[in-house]
C-alpha positions as CSV (number, residue, x, y, z in Angstrom):
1,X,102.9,67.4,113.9
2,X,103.7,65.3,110.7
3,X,104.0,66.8,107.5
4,X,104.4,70.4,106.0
5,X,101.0,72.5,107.2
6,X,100.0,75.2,104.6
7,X,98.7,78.7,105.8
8,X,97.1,80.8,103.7
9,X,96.9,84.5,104.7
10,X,94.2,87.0,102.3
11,X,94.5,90.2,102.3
12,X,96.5,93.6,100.4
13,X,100.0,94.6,100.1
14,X,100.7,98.3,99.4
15,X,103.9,100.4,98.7
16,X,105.0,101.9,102.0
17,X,106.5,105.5,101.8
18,X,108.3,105.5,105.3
19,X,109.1,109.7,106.5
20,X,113.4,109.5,106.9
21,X,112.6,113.1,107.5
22,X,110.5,115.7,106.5
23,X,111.2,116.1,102.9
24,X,112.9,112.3,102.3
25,X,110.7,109.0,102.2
26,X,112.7,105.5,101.7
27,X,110.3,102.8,99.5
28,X,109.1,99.6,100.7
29,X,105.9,97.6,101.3
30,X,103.7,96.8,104.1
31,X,99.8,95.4,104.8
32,X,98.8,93.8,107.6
33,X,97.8,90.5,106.4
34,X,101.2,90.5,104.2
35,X,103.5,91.4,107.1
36,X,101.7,88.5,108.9
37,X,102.6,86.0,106.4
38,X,106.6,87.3,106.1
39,X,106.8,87.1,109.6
40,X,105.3,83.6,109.6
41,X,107.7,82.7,106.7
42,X,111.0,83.2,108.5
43,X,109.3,81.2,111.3
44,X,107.5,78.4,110.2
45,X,110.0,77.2,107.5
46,X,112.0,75.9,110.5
47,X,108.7,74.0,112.1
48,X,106.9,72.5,108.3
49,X,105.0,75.8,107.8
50,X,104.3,77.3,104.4
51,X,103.1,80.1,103.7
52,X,101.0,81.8,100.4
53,X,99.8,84.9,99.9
54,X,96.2,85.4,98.1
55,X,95.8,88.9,97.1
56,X,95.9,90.9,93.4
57,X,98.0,92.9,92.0
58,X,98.7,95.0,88.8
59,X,101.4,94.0,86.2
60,X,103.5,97.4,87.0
61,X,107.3,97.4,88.4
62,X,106.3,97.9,91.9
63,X,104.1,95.1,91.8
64,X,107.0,93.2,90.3
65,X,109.4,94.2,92.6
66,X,107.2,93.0,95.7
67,X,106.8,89.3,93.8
68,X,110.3,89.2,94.4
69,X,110.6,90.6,97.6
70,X,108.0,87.8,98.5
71,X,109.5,85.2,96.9
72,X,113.0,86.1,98.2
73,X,111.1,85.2,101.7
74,X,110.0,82.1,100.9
75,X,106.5,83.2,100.7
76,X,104.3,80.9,97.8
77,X,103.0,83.6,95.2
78,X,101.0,81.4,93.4
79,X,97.6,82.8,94.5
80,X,98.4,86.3,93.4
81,X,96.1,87.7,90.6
82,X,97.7,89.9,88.0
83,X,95.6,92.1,86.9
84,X,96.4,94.5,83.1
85,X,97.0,98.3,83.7
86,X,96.5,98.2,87.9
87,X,98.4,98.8,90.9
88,X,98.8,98.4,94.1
89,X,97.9,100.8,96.8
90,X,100.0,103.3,98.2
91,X,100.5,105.0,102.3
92,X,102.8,107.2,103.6
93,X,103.9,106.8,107.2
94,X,104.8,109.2,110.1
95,X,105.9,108.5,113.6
96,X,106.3,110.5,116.4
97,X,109.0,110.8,119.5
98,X,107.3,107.6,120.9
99,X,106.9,105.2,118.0
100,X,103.4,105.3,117.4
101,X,102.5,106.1,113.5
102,X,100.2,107.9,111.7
103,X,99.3,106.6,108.0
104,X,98.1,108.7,104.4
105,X,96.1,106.1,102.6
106,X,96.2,106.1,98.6
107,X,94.3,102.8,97.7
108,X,90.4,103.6,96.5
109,X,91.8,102.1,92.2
110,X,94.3,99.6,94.0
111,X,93.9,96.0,92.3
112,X,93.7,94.0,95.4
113,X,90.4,95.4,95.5
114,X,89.4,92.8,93.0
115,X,91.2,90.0,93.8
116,X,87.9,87.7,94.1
117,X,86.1,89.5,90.7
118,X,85.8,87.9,87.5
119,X,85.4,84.3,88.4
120,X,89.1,84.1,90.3
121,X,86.9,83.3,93.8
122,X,85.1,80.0,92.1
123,X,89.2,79.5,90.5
124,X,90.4,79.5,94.1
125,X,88.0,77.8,96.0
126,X,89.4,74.3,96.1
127,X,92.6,75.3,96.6
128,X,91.9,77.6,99.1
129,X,90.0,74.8,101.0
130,X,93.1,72.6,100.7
131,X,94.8,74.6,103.4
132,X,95.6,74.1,106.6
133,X,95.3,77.7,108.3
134,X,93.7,80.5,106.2
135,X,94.1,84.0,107.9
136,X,92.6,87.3,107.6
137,X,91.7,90.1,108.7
138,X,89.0,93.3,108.3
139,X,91.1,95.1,106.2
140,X,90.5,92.5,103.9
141,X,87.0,92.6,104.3
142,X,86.7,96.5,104.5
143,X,88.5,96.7,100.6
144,X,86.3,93.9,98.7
145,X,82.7,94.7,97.5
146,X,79.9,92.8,99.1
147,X,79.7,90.4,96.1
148,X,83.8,89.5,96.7
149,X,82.4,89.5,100.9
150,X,80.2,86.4,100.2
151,X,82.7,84.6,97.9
152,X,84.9,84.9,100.9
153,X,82.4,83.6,103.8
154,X,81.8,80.8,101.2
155,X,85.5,80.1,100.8
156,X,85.6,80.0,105.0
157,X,82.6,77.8,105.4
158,X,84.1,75.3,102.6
159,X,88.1,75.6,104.4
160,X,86.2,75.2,108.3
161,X,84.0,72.1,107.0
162,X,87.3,70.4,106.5
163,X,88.5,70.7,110.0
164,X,91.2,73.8,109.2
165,X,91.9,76.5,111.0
166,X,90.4,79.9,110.5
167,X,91.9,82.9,111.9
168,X,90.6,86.2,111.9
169,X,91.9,89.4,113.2
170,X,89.3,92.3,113.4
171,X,92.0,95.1,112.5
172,X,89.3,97.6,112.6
173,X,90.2,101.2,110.0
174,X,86.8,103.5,110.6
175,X,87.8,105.0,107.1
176,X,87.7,101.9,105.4
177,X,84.1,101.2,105.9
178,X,81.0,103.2,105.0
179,X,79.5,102.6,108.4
180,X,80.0,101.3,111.5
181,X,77.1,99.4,110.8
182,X,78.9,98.1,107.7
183,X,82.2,96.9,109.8
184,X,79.8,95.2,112.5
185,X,77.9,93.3,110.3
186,X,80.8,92.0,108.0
187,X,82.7,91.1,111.1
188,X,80.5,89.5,112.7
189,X,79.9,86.8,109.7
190,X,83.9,86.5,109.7
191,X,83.8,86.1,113.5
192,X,81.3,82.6,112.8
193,X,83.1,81.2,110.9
194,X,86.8,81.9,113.0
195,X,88.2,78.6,115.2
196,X,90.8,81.5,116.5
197,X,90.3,85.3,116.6
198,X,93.7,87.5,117.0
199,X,91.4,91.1,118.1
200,X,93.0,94.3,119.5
201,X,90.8,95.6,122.1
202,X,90.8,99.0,121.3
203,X,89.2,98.1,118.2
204,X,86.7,96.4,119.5
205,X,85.7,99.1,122.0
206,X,85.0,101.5,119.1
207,X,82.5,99.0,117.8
208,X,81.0,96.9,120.7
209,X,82.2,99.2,123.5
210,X,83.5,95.8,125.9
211,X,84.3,96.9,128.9
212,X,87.7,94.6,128.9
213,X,89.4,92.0,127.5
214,X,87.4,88.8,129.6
215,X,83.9,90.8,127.7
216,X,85.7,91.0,124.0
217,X,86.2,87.4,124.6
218,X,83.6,86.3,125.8
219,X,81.3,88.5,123.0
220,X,83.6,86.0,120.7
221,X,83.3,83.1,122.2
222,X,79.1,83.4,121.8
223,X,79.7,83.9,118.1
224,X,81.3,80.2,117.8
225,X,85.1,81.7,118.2
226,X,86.7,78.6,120.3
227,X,90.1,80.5,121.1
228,X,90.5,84.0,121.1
229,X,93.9,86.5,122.1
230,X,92.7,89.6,123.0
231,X,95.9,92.3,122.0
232,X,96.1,94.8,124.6
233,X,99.4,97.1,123.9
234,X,101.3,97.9,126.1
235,X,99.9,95.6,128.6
236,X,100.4,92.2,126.5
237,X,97.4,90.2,125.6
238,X,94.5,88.4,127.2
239,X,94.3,84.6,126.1
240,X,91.4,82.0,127.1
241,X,89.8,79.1,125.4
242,X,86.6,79.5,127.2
243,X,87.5,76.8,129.9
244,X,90.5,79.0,131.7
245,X,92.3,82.6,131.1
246,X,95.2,84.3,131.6
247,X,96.8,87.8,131.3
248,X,99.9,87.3,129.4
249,X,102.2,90.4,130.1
250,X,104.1,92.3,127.2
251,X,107.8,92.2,127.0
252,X,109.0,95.3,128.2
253,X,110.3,98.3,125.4
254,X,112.5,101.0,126.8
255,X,112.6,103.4,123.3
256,X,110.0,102.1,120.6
257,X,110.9,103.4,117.6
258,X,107.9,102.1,115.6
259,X,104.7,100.5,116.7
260,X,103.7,99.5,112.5
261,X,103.2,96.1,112.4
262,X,103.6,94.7,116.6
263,X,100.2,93.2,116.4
264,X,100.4,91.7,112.6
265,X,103.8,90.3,114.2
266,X,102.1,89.2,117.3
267,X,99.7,87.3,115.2
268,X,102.3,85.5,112.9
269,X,104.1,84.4,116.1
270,X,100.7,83.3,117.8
271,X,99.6,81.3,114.5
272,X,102.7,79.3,113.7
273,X,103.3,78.4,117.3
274,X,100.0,77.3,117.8
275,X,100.4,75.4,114.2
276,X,103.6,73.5,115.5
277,X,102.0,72.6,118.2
278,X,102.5,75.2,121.3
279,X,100.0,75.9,123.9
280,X,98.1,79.1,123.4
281,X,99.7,80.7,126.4
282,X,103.4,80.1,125.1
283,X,101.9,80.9,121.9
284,X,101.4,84.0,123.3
285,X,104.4,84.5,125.0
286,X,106.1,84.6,121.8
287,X,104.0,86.5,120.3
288,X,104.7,89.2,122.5
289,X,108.7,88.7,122.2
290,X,108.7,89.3,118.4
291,X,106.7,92.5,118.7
292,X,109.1,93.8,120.9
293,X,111.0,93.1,118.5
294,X,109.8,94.4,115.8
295,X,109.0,97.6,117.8
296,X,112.3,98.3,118.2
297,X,112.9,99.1,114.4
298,X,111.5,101.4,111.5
299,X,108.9,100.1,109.3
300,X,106.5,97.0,109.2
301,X,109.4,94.6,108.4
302,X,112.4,94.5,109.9
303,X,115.6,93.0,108.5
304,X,115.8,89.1,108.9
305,X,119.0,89.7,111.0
306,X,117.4,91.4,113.8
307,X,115.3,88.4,114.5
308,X,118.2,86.3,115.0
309,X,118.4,85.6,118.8
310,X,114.2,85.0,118.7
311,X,113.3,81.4,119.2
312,X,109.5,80.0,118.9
313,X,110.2,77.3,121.2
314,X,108.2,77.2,124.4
């Protein structure tokens, strides 16, 4: 593919409080839709890929500090709102003996929950609609206001019309919505207007109760999705474009340490090989290699080192 392709991922970052032990917690920053685009980042620069970040955020330290932290990773800040007197949000995490986490959630005043208020989403439009790839997910849906909802669909109508890319991932947080109800309808809207859709099947089985990964994606596929990965732990991920399908089997992790962030790692693999032009199987595959990866260390980003011996090559 010719030229440098431009992803744009929506969504919140918030300051990650990560347990070293019960009464010590070492500072960082995670969000799904954010540790997508880092991980894309240290791909795609090596394939034409660039990356931006669309969010909000307050004009504090913190936010300050994870500018730079984005910036240092070659990720475009140029679509981040700052807004006077706000912050971002806050969660603590806690993992047990086998890696999997448990997250405290301090974000009801955080500022990325007005990141499309105030006339930014008629500011962004065009320029959103320039890109090549936008990606979200439902936590960005779940912390915008109905009004910011609509902007958004608008903004994915105008970016699909154009022939790009739209990616969703229907990271489904129960607390996050008022209802079920709520999360279904929203979804569903985000799910017309996705060319690819990046779903965990547990999710999905709390809100449509599909019976297994060939139903999720075929439920998908009748709401216009044309390609659709279906994350299924453990047990790798479920990928068909309607015509064929195939089981694609996880790599193999003897001693997770950390499950935070294997599917938004998954999903930045997925997207930038399927942007530089690999298959949606090998797409896959790789997908599944850097979340054993990531696994395999504490917190939602792991150092740029540890990635070393990962290649996105087919």
């Amino acid at each position: 593919m010719s030229g440098v392709k431009h992803i744009i991922s929506i969504g919140e970052c918030m300051m990650e409080l990560r347990h070293r032990d019960e009464e010590t917690l070492a500072l960082g920053f995670g969000g799904d839709t954010l540790n997508t685009a880092l991980y894309i980042s240290r791909l795609g620069s090596a394939v034409g890929l660039r990356v931006s970040y669309l969010t909000a955020l307050g004009d504090d330290p913190y936010s300050a500090r994870m500018i730079a932290a984005w910036q240092a990773e070659g990720i475009d800040t140029g679509l981040v709102a700052r807004l006077h007197g706000r912050l971002p949000g806050l969660y603590i995490i806690r993992t047990n003996a086998a890696g999997e986490r448990s997250f405290s959630y301090f974000r009801s005043a955080a500022a990325a929950r007005d990141m499309l208020k105030d006339g930014r989403a008629e500011s962004l439009r065009d320029r959103v609609a320039a890109a090549d790839c936008i990606y979200l997910s439902a936590i960005t849906l779940s912390i915008l206001d109905d009004g910011q909802r609509q902007n958004l669909m608008v903004m994915l109508d105008t970016t699909r019309a154009r022939g790009a890319q739209v990616v969703f991932d229907s990271n489904y947080r129960p607390s996050g919505w008022p209802s079920a109800d709520a999360a279904i309808r929203w979804m569903t809207k985000a799910w017309r207007r996705a060319t690819i859709g990046l779903p965990t099947l547990d999710d999905e089985q709390k809100l449509h109760g599909d019976a297994g990964p060939e139903q999720c994606a075929a439920r998908l596929r009748n709401l216009g999705v044309t390609e659709v990965a279906v994350k299924l732990g453990e047990r790798g991920c479920y990928v068909t474009d309607g015509k064929t399908g195939e089981l694609v089997a996880a790599v193999p992790v003897a001693h997770p340490v950390d499950t935070t962030a294997a599917g938004d790692s998954f999903n930045a693999a997925y997207i930038t090989g399927r942007m530089s032009g690999l298959d949606a199987v090998a797409s896959a595959r790789k997908g599944n290699e850097l979340a054993a990866i990531v696994v395999q260390h504490p917190g939602a980003i792991i150092p740029r080192a540890a990635m070393a011996a990962f290649e996105l090559s087919a």
